[in-house]
C-alpha positions in Angstrom: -14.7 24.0 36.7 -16.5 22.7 39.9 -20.1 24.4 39.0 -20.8 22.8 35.4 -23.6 23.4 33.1 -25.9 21.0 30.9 -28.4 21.7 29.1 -31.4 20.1 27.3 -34.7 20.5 26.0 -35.4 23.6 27.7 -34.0 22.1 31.3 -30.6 23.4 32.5 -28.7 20.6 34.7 -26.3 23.0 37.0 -23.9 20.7 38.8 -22.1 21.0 42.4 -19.0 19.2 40.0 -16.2 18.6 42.9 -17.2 15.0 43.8 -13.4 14.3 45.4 -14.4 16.9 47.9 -17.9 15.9 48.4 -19.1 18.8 46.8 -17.5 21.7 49.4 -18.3 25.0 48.4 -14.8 26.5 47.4 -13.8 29.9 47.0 -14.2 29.6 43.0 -17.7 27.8 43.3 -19.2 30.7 45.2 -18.4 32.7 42.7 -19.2 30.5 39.7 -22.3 29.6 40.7 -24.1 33.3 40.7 -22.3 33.4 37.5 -23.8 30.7 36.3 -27.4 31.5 37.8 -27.0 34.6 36.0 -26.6 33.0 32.8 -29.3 30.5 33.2 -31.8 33.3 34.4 -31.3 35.1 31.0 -31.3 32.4 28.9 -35.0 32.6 27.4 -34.3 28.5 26.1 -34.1 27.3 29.7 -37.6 26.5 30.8 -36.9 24.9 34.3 -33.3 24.5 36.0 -32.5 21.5 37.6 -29.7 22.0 41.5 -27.8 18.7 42.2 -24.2 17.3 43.1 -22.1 14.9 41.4 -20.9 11.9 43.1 -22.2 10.8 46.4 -23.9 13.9 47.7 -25.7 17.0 47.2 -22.5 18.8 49.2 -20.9 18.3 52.9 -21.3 22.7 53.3 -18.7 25.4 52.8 -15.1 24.1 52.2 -13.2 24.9 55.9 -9.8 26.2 54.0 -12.2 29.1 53.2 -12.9 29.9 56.4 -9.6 31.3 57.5 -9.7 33.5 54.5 -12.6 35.5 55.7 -11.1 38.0 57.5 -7.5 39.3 56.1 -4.6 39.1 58.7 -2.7 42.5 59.9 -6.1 44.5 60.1 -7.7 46.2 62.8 -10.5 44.7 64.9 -12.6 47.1 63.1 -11.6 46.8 59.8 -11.4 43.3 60.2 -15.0 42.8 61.1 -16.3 44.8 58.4 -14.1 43.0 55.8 -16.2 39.4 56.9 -19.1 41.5 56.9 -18.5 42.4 53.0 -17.6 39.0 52.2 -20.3 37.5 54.2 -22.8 39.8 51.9 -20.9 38.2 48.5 -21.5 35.0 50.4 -25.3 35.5 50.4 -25.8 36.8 46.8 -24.8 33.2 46.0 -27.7 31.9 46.8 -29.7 34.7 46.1 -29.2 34.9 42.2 -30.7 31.3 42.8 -33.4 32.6 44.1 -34.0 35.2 41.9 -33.8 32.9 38.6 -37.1 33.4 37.0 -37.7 29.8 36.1 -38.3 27.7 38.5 -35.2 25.7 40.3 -35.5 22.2 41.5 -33.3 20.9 44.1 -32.3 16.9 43.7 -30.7 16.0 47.1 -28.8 12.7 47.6 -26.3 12.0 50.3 -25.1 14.9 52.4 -26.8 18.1 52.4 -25.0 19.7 55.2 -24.7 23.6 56.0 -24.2 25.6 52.9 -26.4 23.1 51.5 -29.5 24.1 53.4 -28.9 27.8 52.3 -28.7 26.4 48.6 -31.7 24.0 49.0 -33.8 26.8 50.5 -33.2 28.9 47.7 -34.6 26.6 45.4 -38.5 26.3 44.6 -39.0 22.4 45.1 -37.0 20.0 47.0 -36.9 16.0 46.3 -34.2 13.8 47.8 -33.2 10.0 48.1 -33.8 8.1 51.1 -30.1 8.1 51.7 -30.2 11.9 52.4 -28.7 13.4 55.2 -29.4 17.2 56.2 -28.0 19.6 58.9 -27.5 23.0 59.8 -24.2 22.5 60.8 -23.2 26.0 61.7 -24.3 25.4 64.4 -21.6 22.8 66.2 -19.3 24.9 64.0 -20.1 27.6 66.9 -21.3 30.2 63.6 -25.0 31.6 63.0 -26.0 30.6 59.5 -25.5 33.7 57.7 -26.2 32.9 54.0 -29.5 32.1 53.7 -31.1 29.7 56.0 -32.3 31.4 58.6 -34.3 33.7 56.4 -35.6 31.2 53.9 -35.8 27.6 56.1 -38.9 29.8 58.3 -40.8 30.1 54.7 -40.8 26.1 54.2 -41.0 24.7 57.8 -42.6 25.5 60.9 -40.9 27.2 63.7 -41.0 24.5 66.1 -39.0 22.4 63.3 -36.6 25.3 63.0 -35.8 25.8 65.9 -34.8 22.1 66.5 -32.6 22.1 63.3 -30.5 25.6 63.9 -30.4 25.1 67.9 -28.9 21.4 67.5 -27.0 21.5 64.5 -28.1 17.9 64.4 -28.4 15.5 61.6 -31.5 14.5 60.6 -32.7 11.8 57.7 -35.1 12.2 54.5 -38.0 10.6 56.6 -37.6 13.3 59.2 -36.7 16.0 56.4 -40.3 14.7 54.5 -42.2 15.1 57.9 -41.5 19.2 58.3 -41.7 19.8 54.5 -38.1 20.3 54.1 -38.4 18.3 50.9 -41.7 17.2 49.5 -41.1 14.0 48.3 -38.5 11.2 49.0 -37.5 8.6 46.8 -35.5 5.2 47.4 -32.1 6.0 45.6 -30.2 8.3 43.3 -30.8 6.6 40.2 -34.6 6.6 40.7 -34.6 10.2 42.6 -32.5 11.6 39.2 -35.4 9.5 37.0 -38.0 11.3 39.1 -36.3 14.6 39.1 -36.2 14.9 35.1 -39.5 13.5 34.3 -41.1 16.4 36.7 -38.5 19.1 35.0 -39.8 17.8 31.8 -43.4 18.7 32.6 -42.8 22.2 34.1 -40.7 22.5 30.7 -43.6 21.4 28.5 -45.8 24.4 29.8 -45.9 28.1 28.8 -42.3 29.8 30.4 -44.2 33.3 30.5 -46.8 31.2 32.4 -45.0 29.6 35.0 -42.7 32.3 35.7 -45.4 34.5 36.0 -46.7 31.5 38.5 -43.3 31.8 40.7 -43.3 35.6 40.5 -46.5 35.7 42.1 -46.1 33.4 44.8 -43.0 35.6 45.3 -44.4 38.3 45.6 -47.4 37.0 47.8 -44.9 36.0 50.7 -45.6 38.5 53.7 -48.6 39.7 51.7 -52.7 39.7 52.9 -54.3 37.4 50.5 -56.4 40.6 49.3 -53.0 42.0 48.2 -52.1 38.8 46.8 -55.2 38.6 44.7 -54.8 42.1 43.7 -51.7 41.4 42.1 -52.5 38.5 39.8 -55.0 39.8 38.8 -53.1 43.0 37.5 -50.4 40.4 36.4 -52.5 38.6 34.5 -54.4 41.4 32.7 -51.1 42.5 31.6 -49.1 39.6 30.6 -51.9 36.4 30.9 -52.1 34.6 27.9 -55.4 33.4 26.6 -55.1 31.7 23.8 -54.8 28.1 23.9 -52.6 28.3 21.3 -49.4 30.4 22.7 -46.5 28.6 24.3 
């Protein structure tokens, strides 16, 4: 399989496993990967889930063979178009049942990060990367609109100025660049020492209460296009139903 799964002490490793291919997002990986999400999200051991790509990238985007799949030959024009509008809604849940995980997902980025992977790395709660990191919303010189994600969740982490440079280029830009609009949060200066990094910050968010910090990401969730009077509002109610306050539970 090309999405793989590890496991341990409450962290879940989920793996973009198709290294020969720099990581391209097949047919079979968009659809393992919700599967996968959907397992991890119910899985009351996994604490904290852990997004990155074996070999030597996060992933170059969608694989291009897909892309003459999307719409089935010897339709209509109508039909057609609504058949890649169906597949470009499957397309999207990828990346959603990230996004909906309860735990919190961390995104380790080395190498490329190219199309697709913007969609995935915006769906994730933190983002670290390598200095050798590479990111680009490469729809863009592909002559598409970035339909899967980024252009609803990239205008959540960076300003607009920054957004509007990335999806009207299409151009490449480095982790330094990447670190200066808050694409990712903190760079370090390889793989080895990014995956090092990576764990030891999974292992802390593990540590703490689960009913604690996903009742943490639910409310910053559900605070996003909220006043901050709403937003206190509801952590207050969350926490008077579901706070714990005894320094003994975990």
């Amino acid at each position: 399989m090309a999405i793989t799964v590890e496991k341990k002490d409450g962290v879940a490793n989920l793996w973009l496993d198709r290294p020969e291919k720099l990581n391209a997002l097949s047919i079979d990986m968009w659809t393992d990967l919700p599967r996968a999400a959907a397992e991890l999200a119910s899985d009351t051991e996994v604490r904290v889930i852990v997004v990155a790509g074996r070999g030597p990238c996060l992933t170059a985007g969608i694989d291009l063979d897909m892309l003459a799949d999307l719409a089935p030959a010897g339709e209509s024009e109508a039909a057609r178009r609504l058949a890649v509008m169906h597949r470009i809604k499957e397309l999207q849940h990828t990346f959603t049942s990230l996004a909906d995980c309860p735990q919190p997902v961390i995104a380790a980025i080395h190498g490329y990060c190219l199309g697709a992977g913007i969609d995935l790395i915006t769906a994730c709660d933190i983002r670290w990367a390598s200095a050798d990191a590479i990111f680009s919303v490469q729809e863009t010189r592909m002559g598409l609109v970035a339909d899967v994600g980024t252009m609803q969740r990239l205008p959540r982490i960076v300003n607009p100025g920054d957004v509007a440079e990335l999806v009207y280029t299409g151009a490449d830009i480095n982790s330094t660049r990447a670190l200066e609009m808050r694409l990712v949060t903190r760079v370090l200066p390889d793989q080895p020492t990014l995956w090092s990094e990576v764990m030891g910050l999974a292992g802390m968010i593990a540590d703490n209460s689960p009913l604690v910090v996903q009742g943490a990401k639910r409310v910053l969730q559900a605070g996003e296009g909220r006043s901050v009077a709403e937003g206190l509002d509801y952590i207050a109610v969350w926490n008077a139903a579901f706070g714990e306050f005894s320094r003994s539970n975990r």
